[in-house]
N, C-alpha and C positions, 0 to 999 in steps of 0.2 A: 651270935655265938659268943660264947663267955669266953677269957682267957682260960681258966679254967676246964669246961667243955672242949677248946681246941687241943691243948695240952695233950687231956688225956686220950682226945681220937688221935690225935698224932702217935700216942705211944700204945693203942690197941689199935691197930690197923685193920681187926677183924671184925670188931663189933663195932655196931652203931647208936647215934642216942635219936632220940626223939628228934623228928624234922632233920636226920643225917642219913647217906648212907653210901657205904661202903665203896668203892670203883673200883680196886683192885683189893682183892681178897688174902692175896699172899701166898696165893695154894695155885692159882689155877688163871684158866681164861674168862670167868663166868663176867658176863655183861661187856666183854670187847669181842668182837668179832673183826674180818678182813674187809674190803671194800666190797667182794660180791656176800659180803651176811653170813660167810662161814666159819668155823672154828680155827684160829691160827694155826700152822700147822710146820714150816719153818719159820726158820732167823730170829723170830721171838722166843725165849724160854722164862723160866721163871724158877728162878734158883734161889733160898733162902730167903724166902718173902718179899724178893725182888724183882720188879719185869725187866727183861733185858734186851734189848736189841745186839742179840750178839752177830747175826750176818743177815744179808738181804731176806725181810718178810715179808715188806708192803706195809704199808700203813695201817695202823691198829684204828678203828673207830667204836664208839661207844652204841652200844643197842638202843639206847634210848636216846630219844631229844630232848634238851633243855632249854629252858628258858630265864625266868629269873632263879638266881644259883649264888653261891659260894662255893666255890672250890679250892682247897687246899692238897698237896703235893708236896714229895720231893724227891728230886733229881740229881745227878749230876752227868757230864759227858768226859769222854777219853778227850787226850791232847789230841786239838785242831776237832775237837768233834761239833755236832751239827743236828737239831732236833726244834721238837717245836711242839706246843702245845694250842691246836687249833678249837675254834667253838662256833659256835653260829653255823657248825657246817651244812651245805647242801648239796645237790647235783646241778650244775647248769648246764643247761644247755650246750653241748659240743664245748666244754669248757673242765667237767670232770666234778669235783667233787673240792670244796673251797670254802674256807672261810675266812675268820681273823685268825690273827696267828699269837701268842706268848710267845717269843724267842727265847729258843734254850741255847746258849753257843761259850765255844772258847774262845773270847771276848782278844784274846792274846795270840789267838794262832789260826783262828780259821782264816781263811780270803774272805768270805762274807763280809768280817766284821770291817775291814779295809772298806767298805761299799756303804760305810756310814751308822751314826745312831741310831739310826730307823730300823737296823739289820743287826743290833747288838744285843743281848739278854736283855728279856723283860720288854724290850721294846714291843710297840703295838707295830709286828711288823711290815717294814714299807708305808708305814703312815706317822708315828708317832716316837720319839726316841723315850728310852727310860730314865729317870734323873740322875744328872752327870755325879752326883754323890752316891749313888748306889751302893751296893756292899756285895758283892761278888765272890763267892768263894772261888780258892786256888782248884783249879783241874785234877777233879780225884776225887772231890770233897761233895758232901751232899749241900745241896742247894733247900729252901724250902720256900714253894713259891705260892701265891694268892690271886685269884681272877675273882673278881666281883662284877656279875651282870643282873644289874636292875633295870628293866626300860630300855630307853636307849645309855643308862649310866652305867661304863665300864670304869674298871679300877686294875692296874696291876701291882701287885706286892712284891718286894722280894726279900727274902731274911727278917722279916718284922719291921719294913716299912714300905709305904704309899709310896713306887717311884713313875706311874703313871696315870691320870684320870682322864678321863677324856667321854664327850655328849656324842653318839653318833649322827644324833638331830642337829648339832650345831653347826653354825657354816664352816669353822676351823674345821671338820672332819670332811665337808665335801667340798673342801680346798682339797683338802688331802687327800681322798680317794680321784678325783679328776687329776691329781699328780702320781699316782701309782701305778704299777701293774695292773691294775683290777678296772680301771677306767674302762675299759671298751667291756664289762662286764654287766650287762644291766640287770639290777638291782640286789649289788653284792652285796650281803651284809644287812641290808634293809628288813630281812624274816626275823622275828623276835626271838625265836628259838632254833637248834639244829641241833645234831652231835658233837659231841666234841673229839678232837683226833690228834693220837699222840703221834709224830711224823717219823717217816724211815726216811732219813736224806743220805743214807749211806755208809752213815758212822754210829758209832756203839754210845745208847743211851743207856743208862741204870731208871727207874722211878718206883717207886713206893708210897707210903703210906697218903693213896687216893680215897679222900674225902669229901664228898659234896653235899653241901645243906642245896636244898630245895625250897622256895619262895611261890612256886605257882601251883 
């Protein structure tokens, strides 16, 4: 994707170019559904080309599965808020419905963030922290965030730069998942493709202009 190309799907949220397409339309629910496959129907609404987490919905997931992807967004959260942008998702076994996560948080005020880098924006959450020079906007403010998945090569962006890479083939990452949450999980993360899933942890998220190029 061009600079250019990015620019202007950021600022027509509606149309798409060639090898993009749309995630959030600005109008509606069309290609997120609930965790049983149905149309949202509380706590999500969608005001001024906005998706909102205004009170308990459930977790929004994507109809389709992806695999190699660019995706671009932007967000932000209320003070002390708490969100998340998962991908690779699946169902396991007596375990639910999981993946990796983009941490969306107020880095200043949630508890989470006290529980470490691993658990603070952009981080690859519970495995991977974002880099300590990050650029984080103040609470209120839109955020614009970037997940890159080629292969096993992930990428996190935040505001116009690289604050996270990371190999899920390399042994650095299954140090890290044998130190997670996810450890008694057999084989998290290891599917090349899933949905991707924006989180209801409780708190009021904003996002908008969802974009994703398509590689497979």
């Amino acid at each position: 994707m061009t600079v250019k190309t990015l620019i202007l799907s950021l600022l027509l949220p509606c149309s798409a170019f060639a090898g993009e397409a749309v995630l959030f339309n600005g109008k509606d629910f069309t290609s997120w559904t609930t965790a049983a496959g149905k149309a949202p129907t509380e706590g999500w609404v969608v005001e001024d080309g906005v998706l909102h987490r205004k009170t308990k919905g459930g977790d929004l997931f994507s109809e389709k599965e992806y695999g190699d992807f660019t995706l671009v967004w932007e967000w932000k959260v209320g003070k002390a808020g708490n969100s998340g942008l998962k991908y690779r998702v699946q169902s396991y076994p007596s375990k639910g419905m999981l993946g990796l996560e983009y941490q969306m948080l107020d880095d200043q005020n949630h508890p989470d963030a006290k529980n470490g880098t691993t658990h603070q924006t952009a981080a690859l959450y519970d495995f991977f922290p974002a880099s300590a020079d990050k650029k984080l906007n103040p609470v209120g403010e839109w955020n614009t965030s970037k997940l890159v998945q080629k292969g096993t090569h992930i990428e996190h962006w935040l505001n116009g730069a690289k604050v996270l890479e990371v190999d899920t083939a390399s042994e650095e990452f299954k140090k890290a998942l044998a130190a997670s949450k996810f450890k008694n999980v057999p084989g998290f993360s290891a599917n090349p493709k899933g949905k991707l899933m924006i989180q209801d942890h409780g708190d009021e998220v904003w996002v908008r202009k969802m974009v994703i190029t398509t590689e497979d």
